[in-house]
C-alpha positions as CSV (number, residue, x, y, z in Angstrom):
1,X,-129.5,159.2,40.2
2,X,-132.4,157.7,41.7
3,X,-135.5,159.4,43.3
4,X,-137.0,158.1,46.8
5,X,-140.7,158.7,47.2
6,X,-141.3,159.2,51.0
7,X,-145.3,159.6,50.3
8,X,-146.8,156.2,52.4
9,X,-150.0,154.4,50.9
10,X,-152.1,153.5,53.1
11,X,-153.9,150.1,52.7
12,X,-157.6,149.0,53.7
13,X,-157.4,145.1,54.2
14,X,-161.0,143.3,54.8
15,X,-161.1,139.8,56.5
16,X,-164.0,137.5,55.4
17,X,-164.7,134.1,56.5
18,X,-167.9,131.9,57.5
19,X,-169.6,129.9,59.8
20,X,-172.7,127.9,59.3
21,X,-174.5,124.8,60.9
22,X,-172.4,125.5,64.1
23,X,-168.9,124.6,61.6
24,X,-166.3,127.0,60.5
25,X,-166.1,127.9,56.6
26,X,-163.0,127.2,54.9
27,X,-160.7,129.7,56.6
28,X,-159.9,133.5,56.1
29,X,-160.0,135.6,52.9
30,X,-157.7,138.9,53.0
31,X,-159.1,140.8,50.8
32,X,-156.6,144.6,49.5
33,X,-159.8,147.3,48.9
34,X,-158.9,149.8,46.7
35,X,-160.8,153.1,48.1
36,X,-160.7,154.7,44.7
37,X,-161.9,151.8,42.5
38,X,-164.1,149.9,44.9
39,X,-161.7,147.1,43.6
40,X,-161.1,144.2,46.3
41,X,-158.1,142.1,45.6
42,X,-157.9,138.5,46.9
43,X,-154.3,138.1,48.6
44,X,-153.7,135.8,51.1
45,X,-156.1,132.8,52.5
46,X,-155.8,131.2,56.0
47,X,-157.2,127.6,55.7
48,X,-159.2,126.0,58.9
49,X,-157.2,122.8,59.7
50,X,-155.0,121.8,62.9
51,X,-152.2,124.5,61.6
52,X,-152.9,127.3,59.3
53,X,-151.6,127.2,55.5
54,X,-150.9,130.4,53.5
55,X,-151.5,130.8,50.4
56,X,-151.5,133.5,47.9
């Protein structure tokens, strides 16, 4: 018999990305913060370029 945990974990995502000299940096960082551990976690990254490419 299996057991369902209902409890829901909440996530804290950060967005980081850069611009200097008036250009865009390479694209979008989503970062997963841990609030316990202070840990950040790289997990996806939106690359600047006529489309965007996901990548993990």
């Amino acid at each position: 018999m299996a057991c369902k945990n209902n409890e829901t974990k909440s996530k804290t995502l950060l967005f980081v990305s850069s611009f200097t000299d008036n250009k865009p940096g390479e694209g979008i960082h989503i970062y997963e913060f841990n609030d316990e551990t202070g840990e950040a976690t790289l997990k996806f990254t939106l690359e600047w370029s006529t489309s965007f490419h996901v990548s993990s």
